[in-house]
KOLRODO-281172 format. One line per field, with one value per atom (N, C-alpha, C, O): x, y, z; residue in three letters; atom name. Coordinates in steps of 0.1 Angstrom, whole numbers, plus 2048, in hexadecimal, padded with zeros to 3 digits. Atoms other than C-alpha are relative to their C-alpha. Example, Ala and Ser with C-alpha at 12.3 -4.5 7.8 and 13.67 -1.06 7.14 Angstrom:
BEGIN
east = c(809, 87B, 809, 813, 7F7, 889, 7F8, 7FD);
north = c(7F4, 7D3, 80C, 80C, 7F5, 7F5, 80B, 816);
up = c(800, 84E, 800, 807, 800, 847, 808, 809);
rest = c(ALA, ALA, ALA, ALA, SER, SER, SER, SER);
atom = c(N, CA, C, O, N, CA, C, O);
END
This chain:
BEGIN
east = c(7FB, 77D, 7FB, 7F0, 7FF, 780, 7F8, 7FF, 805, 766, 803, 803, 7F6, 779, 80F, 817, 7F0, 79C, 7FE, 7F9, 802, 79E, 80E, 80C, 7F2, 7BF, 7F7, 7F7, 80E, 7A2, 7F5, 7F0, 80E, 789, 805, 802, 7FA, 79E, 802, 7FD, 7F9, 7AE, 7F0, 7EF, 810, 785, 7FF, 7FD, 801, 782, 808, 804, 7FA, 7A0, 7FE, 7FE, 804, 796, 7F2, 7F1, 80B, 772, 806, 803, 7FE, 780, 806, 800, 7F2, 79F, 7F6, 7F6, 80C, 783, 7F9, 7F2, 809, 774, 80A, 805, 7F8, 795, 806, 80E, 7F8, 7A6, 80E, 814, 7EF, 7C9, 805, 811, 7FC, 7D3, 7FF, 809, 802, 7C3, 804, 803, 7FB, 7D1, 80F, 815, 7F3, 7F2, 808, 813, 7FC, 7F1, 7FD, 805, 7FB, 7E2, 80B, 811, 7F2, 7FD, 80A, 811, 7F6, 814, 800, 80B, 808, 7FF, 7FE, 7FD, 803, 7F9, 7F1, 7ED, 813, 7D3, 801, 7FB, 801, 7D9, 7F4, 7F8, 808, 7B7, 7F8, 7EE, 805, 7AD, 80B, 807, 7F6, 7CC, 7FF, 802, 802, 7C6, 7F4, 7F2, 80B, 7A4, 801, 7FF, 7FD, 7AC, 808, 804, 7FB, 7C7, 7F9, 7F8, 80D, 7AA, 7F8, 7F5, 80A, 793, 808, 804, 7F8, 7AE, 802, 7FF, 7FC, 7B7, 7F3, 7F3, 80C, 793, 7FB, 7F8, 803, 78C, 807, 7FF, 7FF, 7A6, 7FE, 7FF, 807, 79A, 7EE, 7E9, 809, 778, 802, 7FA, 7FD, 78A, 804, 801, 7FB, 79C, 7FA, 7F8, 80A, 789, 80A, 806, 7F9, 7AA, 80E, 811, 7F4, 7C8, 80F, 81B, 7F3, 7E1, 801, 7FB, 7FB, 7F4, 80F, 818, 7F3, 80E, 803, 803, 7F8, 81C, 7F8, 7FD, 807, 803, 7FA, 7F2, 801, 7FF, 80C, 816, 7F5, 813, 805, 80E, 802, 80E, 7F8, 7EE, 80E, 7F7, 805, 810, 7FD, 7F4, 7F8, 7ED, 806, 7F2, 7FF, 808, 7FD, 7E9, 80D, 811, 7F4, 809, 800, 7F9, 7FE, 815, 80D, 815, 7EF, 835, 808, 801, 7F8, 852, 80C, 814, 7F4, 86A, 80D, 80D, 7F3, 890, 801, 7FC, 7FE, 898, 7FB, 803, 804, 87F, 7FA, 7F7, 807, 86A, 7EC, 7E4, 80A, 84A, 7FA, 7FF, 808, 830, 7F3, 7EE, 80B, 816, 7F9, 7FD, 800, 801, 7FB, 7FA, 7FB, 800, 7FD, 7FB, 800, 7FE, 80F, 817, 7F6, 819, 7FA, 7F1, 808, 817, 813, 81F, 7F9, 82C, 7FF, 7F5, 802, 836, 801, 809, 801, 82F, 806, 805, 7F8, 843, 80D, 816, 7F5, 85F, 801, 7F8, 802, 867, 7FB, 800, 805, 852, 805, 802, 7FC, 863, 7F9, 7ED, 80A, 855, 801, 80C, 7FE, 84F, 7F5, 7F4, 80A, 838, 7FD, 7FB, 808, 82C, 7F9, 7FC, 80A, 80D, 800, 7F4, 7FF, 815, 7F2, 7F0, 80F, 7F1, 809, 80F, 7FA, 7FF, 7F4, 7E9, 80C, 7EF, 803, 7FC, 7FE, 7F8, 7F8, 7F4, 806, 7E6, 807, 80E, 7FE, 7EB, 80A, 805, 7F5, 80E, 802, 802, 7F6, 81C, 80C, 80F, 7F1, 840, 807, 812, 7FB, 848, 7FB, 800, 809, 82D, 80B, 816, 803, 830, 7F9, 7F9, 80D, 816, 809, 804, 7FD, 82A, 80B, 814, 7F5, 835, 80A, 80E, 7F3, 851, 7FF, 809, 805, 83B, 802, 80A, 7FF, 834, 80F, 812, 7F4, 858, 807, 811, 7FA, 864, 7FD, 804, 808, 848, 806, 80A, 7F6, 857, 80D, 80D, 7F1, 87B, 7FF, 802, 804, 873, 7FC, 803, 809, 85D, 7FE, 7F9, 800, 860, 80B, 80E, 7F7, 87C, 80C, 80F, 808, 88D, 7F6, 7F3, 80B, 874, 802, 80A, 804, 867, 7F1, 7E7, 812, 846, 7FB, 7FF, 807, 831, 7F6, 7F5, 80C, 813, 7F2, 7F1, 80D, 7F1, 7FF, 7FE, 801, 7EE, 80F, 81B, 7F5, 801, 80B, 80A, 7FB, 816, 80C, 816, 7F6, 829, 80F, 810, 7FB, 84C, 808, 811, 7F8, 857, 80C, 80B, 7F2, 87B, 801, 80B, 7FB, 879, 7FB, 800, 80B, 85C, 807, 809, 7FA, 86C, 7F4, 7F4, 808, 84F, 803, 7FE, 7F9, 863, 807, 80B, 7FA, 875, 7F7, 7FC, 80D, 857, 802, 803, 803, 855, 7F4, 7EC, 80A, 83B, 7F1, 7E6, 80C, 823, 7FB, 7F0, 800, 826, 7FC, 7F6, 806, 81E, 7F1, 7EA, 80E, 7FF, 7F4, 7E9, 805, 7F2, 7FC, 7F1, 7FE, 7F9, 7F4, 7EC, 80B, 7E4, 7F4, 7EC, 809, 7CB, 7F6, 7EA, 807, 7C1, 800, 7F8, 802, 7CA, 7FE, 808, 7FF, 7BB, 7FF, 7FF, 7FB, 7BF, 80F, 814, 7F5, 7E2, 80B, 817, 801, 7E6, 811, 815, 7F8, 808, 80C, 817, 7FA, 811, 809, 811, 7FB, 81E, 7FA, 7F1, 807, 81A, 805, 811, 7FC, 818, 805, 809);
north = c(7F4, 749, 7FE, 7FA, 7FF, 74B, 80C, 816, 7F2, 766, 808, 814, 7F7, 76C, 804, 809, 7FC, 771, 80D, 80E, 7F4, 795, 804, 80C, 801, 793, 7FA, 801, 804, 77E, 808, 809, 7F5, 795, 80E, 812, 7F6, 7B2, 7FD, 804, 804, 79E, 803, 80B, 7F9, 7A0, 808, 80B, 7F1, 7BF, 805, 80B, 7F4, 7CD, 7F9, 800, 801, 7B3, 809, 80D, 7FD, 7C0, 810, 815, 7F2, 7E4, 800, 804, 803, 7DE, 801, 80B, 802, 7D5, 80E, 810, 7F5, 7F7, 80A, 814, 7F7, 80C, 7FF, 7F5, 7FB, 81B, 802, 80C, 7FF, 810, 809, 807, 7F5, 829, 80E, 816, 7F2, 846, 7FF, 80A, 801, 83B, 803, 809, 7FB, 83C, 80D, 812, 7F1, 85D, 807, 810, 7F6, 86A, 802, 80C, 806, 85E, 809, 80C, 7F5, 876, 80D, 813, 7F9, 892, 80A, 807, 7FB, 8B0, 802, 807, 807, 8A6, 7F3, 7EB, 80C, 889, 7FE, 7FB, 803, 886, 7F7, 7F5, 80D, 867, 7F7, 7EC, 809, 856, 801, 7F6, 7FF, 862, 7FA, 7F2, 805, 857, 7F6, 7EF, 813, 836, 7FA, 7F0, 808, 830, 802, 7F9, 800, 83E, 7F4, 7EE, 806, 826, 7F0, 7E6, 810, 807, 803, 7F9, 7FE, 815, 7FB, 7F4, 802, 818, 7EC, 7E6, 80C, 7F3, 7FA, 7F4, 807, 7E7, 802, 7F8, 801, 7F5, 7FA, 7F8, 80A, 7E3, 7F2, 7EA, 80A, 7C6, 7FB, 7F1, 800, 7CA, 800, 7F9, 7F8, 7E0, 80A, 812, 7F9, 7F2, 806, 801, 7FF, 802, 800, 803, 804, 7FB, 7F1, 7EA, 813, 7DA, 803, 80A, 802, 7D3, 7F4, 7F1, 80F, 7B1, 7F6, 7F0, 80B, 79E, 7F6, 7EF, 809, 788, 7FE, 804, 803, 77A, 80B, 813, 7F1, 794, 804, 7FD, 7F6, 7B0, 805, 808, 7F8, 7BB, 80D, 80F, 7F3, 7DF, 809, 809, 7F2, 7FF, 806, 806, 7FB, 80E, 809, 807, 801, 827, 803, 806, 809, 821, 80B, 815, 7F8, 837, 7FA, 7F5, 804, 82C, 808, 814, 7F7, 836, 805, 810, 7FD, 838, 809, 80F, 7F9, 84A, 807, 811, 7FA, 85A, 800, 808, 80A, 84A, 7FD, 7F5, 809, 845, 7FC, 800, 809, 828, 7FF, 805, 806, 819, 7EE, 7E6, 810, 7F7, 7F8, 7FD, 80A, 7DE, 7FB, 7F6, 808, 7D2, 7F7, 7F7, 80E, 7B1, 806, 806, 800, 7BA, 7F2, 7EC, 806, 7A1, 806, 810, 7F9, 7A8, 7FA, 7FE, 80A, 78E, 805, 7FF, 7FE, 79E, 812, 816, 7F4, 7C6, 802, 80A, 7F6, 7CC, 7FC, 804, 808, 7B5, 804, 808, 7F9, 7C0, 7F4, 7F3, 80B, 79F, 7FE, 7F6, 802, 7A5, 812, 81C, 7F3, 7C3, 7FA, 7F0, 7FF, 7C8, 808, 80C, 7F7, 7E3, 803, 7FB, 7FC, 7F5, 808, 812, 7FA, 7FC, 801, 7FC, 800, 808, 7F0, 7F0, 80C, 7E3, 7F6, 7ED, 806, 7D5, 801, 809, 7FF, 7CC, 7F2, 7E8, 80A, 7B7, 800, 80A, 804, 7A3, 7FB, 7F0, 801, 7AA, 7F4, 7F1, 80F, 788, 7F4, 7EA, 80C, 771, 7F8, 7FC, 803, 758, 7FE, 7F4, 802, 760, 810, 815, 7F5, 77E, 7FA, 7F2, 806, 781, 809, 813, 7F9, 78D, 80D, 814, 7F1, 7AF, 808, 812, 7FA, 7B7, 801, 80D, 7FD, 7B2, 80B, 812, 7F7, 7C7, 80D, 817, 7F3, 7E0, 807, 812, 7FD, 7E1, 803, 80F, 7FB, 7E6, 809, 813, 7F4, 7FE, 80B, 814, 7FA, 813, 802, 80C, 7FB, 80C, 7F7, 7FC, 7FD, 7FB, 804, 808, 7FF, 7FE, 80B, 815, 7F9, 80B, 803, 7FF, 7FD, 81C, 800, 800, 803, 81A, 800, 7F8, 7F8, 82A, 7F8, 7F0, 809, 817, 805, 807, 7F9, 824, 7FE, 807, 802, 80F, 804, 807, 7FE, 815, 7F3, 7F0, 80A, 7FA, 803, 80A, 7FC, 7F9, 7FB, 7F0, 806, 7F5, 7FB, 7F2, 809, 7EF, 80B, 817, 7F4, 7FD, 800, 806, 7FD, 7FA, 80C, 80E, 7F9, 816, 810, 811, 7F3, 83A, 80E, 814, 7F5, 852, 80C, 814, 7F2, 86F, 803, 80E, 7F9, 874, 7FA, 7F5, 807, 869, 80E, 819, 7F3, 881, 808, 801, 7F8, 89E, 7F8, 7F7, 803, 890, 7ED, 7E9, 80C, 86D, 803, 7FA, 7FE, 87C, 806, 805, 7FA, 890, 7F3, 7F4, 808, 871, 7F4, 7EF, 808, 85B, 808, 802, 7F8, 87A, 7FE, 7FA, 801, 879, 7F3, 7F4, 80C, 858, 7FC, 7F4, 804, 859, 810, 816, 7F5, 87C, 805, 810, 7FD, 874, 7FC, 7F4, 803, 874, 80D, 80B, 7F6, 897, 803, 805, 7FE, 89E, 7F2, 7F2, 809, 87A, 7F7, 7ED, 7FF, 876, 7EE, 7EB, 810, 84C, 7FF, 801, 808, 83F, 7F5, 7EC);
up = c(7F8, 81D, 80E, 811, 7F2, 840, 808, 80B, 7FC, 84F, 806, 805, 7F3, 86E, 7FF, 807, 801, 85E, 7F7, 7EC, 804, 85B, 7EF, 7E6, 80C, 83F, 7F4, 7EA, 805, 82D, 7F8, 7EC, 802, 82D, 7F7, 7EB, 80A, 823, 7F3, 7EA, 80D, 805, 7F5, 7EC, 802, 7FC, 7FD, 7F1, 805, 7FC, 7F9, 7EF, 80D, 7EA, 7F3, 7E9, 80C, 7CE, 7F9, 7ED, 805, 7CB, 7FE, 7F4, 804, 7CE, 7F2, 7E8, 808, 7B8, 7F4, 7EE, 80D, 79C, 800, 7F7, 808, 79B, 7FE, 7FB, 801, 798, 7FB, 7FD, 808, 77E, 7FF, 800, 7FD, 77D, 7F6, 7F9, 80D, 760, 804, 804, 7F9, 770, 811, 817, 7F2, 794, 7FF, 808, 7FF, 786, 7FD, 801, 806, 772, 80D, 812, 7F2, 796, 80A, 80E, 7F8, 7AA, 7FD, 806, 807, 795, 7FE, 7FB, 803, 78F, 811, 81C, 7F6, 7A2, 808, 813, 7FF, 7A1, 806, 800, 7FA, 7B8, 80A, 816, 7F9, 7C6, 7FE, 805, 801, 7B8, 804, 807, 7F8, 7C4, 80D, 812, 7EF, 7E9, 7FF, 809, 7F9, 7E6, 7FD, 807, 804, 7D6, 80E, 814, 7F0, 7F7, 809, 811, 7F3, 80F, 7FF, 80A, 7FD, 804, 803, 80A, 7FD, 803, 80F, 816, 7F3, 827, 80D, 817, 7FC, 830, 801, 80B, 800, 824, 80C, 813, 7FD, 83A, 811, 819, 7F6, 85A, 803, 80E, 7FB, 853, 7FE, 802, 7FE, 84E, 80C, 811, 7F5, 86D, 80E, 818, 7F0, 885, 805, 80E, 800, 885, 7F3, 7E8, 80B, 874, 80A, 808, 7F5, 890, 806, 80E, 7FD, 891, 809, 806, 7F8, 8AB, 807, 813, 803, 8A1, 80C, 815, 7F8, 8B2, 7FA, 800, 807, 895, 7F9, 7FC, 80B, 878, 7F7, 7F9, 809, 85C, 7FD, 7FE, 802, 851, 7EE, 7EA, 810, 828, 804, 809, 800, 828, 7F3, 7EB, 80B, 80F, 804, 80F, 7FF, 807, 7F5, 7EB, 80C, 7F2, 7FF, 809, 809, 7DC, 7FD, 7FC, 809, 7CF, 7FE, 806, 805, 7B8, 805, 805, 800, 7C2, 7F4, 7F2, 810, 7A0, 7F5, 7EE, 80B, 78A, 809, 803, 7FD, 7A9, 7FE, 804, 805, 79C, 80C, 813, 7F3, 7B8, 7F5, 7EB, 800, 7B9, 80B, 815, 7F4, 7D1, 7FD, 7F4, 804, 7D8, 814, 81F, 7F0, 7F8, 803, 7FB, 7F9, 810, 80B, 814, 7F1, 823, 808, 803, 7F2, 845, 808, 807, 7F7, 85F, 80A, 80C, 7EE, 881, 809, 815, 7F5, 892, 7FD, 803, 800, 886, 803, 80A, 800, 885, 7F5, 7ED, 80D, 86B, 7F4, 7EB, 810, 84D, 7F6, 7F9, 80B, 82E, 7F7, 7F1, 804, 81E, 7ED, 7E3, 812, 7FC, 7FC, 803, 804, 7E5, 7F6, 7EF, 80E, 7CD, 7FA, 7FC, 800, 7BA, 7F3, 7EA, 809, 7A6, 7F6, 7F9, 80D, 785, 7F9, 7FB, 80F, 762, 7FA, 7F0, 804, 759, 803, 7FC, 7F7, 774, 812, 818, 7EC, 79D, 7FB, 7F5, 803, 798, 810, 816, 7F5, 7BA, 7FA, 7F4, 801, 7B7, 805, 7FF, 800, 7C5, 7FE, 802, 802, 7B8, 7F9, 7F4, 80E, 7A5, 7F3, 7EB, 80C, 78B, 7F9, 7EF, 807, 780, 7F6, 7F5, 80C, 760, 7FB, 801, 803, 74C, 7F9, 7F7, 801, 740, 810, 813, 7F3, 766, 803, 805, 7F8, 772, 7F4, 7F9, 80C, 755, 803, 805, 7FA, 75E, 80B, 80B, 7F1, 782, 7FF, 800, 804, 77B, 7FA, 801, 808, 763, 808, 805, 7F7, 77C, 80B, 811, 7F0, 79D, 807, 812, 7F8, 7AA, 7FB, 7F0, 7F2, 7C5, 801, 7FB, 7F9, 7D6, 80F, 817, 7F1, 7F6, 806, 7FF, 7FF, 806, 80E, 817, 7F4, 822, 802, 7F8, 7FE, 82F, 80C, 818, 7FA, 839, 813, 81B, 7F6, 856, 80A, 807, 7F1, 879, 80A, 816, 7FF, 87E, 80E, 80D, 7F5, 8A4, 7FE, 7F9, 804, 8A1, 7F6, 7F6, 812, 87D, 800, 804, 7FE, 87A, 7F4, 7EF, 810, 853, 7F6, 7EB, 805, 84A, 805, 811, 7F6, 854, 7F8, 7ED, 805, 853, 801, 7FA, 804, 859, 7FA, 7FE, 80A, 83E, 7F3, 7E8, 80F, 825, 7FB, 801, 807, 807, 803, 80A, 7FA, 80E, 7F7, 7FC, 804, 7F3, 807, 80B, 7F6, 804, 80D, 813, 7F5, 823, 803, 80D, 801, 816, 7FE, 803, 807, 806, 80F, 80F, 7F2, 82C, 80A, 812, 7F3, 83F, 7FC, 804, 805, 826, 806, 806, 7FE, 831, 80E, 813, 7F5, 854, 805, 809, 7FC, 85E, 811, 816, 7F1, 883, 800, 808, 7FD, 87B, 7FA, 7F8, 802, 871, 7FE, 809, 807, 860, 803, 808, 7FD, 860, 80B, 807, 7F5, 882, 807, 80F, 7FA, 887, 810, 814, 7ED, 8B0, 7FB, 802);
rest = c(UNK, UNK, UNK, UNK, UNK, UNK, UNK, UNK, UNK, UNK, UNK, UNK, UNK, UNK, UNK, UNK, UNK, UNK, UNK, UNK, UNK, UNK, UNK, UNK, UNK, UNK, UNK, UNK, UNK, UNK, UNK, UNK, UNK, UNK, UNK, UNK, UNK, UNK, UNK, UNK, UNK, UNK, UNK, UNK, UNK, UNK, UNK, UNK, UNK, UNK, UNK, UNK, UNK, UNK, UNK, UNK, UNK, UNK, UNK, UNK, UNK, UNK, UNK, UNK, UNK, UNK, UNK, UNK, UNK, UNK, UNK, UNK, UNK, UNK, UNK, UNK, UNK, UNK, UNK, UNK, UNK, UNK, UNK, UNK, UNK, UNK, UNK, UNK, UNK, UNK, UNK, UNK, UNK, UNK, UNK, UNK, UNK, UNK, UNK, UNK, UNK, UNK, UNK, UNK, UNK, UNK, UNK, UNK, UNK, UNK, UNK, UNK, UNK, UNK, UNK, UNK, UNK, UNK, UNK, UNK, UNK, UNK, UNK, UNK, UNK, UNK, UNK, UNK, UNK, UNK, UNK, UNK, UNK, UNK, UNK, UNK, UNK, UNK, UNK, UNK, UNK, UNK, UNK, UNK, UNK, UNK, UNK, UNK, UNK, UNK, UNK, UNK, UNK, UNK, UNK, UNK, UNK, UNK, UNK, UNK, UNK, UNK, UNK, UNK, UNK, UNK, UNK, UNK, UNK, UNK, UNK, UNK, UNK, UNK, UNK, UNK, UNK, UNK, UNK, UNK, UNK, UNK, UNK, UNK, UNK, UNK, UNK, UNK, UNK, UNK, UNK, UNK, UNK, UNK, UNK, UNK, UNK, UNK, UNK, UNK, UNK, UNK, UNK, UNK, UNK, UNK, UNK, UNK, UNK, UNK, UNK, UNK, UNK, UNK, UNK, UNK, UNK, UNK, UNK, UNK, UNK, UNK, UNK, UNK, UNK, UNK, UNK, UNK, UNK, UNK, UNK, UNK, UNK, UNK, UNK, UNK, UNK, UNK, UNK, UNK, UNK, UNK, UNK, UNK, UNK, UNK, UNK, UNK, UNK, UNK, UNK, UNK, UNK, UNK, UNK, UNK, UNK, UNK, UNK, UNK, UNK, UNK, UNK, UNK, UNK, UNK, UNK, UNK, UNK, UNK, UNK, UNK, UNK, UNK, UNK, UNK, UNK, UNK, UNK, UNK, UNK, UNK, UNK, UNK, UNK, UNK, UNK, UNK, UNK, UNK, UNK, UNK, UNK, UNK, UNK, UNK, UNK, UNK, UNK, UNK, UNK, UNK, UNK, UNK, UNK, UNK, UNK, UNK, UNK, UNK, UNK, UNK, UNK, UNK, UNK, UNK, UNK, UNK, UNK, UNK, UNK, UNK, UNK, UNK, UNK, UNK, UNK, UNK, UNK, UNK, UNK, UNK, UNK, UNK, UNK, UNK, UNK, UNK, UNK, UNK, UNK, UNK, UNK, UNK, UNK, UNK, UNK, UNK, UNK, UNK, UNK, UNK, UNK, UNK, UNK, UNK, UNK, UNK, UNK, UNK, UNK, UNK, UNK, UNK, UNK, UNK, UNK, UNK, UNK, UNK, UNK, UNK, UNK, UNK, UNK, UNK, UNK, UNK, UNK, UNK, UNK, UNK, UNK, UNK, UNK, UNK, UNK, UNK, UNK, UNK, UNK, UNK, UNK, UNK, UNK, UNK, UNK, UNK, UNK, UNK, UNK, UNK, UNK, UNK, UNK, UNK, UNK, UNK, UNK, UNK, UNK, UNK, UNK, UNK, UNK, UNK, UNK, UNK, UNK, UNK, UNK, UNK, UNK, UNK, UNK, UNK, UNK, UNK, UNK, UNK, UNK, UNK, UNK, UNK, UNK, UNK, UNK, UNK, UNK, UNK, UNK, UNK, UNK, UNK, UNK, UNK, UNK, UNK, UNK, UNK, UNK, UNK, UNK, UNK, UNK, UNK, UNK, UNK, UNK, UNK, UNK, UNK, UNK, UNK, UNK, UNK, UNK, UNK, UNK, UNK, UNK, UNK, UNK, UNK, UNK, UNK, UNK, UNK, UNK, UNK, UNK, UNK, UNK, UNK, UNK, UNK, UNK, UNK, UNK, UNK, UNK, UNK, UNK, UNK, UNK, UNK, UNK, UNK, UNK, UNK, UNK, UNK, UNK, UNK, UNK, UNK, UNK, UNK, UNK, UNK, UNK, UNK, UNK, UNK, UNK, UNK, UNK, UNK, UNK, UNK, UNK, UNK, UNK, UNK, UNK, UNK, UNK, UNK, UNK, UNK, UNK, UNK, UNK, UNK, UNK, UNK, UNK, UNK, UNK, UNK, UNK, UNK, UNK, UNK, UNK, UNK, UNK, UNK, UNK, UNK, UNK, UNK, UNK, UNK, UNK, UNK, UNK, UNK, UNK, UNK, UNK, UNK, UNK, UNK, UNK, UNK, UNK, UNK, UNK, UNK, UNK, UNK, UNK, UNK, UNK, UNK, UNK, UNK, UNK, UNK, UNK, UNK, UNK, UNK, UNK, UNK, UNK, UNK, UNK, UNK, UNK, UNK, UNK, UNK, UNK, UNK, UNK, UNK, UNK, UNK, UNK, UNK, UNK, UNK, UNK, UNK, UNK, UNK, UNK, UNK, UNK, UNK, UNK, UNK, UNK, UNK, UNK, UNK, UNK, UNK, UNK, UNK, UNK, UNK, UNK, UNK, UNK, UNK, UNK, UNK, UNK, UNK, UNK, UNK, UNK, UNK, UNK, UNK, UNK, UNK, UNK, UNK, UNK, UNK, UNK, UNK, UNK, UNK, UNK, UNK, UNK, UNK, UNK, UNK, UNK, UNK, UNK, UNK, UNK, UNK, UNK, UNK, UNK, UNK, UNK, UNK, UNK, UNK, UNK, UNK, UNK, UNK);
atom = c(N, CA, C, O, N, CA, C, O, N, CA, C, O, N, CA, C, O, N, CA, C, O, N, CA, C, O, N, CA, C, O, N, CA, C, O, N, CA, C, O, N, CA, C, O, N, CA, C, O, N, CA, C, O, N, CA, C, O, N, CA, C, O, N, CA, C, O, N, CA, C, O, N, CA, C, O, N, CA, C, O, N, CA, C, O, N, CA, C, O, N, CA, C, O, N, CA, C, O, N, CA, C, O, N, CA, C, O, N, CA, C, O, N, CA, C, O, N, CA, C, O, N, CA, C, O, N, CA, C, O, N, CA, C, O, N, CA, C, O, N, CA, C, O, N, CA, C, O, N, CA, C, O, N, CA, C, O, N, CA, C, O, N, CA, C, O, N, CA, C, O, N, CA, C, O, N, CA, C, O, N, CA, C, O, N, CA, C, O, N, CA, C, O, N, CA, C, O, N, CA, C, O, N, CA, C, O, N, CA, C, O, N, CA, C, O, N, CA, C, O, N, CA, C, O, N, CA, C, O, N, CA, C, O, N, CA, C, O, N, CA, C, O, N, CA, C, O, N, CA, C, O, N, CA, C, O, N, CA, C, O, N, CA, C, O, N, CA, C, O, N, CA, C, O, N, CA, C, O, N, CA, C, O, N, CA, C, O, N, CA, C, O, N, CA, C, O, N, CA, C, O, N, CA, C, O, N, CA, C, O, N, CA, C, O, N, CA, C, O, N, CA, C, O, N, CA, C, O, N, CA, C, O, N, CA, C, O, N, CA, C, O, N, CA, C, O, N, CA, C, O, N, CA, C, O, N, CA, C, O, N, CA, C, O, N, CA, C, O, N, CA, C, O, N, CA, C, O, N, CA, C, O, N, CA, C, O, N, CA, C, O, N, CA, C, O, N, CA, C, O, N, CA, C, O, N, CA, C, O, N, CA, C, O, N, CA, C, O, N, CA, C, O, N, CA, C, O, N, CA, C, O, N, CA, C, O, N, CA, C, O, N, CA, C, O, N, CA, C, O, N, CA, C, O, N, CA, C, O, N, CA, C, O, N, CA, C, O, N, CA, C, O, N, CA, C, O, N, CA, C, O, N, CA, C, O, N, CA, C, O, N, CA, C, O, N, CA, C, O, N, CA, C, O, N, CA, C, O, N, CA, C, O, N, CA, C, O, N, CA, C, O, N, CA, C, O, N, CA, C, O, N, CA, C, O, N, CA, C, O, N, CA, C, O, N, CA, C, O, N, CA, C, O, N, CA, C, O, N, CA, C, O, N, CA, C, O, N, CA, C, O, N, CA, C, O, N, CA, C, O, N, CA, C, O, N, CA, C, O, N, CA, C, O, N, CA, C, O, N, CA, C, O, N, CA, C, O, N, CA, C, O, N, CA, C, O, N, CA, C, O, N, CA, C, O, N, CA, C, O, N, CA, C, O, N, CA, C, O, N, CA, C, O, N, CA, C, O, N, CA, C, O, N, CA, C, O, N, CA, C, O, N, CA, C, O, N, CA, C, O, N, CA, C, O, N, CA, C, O, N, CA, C, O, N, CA, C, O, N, CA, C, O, N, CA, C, O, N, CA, C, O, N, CA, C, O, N, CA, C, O, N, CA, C, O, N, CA, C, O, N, CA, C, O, N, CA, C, O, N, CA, C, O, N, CA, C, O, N, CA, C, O, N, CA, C, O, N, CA, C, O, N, CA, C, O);
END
């Protein structure tokens, strides 16, 4: 591992996190009008990646950035949370997801996924839509203003200098 590559560092951290959290109980919060272990679970992924960083605002001055996200299925309404890798050289391409299931943490375009996870996914969450903790300058694909209200509670929660979701 690379000390000074902050994408690196994060990836670090959300494994050692990822290992103490309850994907069963992350997903029943996520749905649930008791969602306060799902806000704290995206606080602390959000949290990680400003000490990976030193920030939560990227404006495409690298390649790409993986960020906390959280998920809602079109289809069934179903929120997750989960990581998105963004590129920054482009407007904001949305080029990967991790989505934190009761199954496990599936990447929707690995190749290591198998034919339970993609089953799982179709079933559950897509398409999809998906908000992202971080502040990203620029991306014309993310539309925070018309985010559902619990999607937006869940976004303040973690950015509370950002006080009814209102991204620069």
């Amino acid at each position: 591992m690379d000390n000074n590559n902050p994408e690196e560092i994060f990836i670090e951290k959300m494994n050692n996190f990822l290992a103490t959290v309850d994907l069963r109980l992350l997903n029943v919060c996520c749905n649930s009008p008791d969602n306060s272990y799902a806000k704290e679970t995206l606080k602390t992924m959000h949290d990680l990646l400003v000490e990976a960083y030193g920030t939560d605002r990227f404006d495409f001055d690298s390649e790409w950035v993986t960020v906390p996200a959280i998920i809602k299925s079109r289809n069934s309404g179903l929120l997750c949370l989960g990581l998105v890798t963004i590129d920054l050289e482009s407007s904001g391409e949305h080029w990967g997801t991790f989505f934190l299931t009761p199954i496990g943490v599936i990447d929707q375009g690995g190749d290591a996924i198998t034919e339970k996870e993609s089953k799982y996914l179709k079933e559950n969450y897509l398409p999809y839509d998906y908000w992202y903790t971080a502040n990203i300058g620029n991306d014309i694909h993310v539309d925070f203003d018309t985010a559902p209200d619990t999607v937006r509670e869940f976004i303040s929660y973690c950015r509370p200098d950002q006080p009814g979701m209102i991204m620069e």
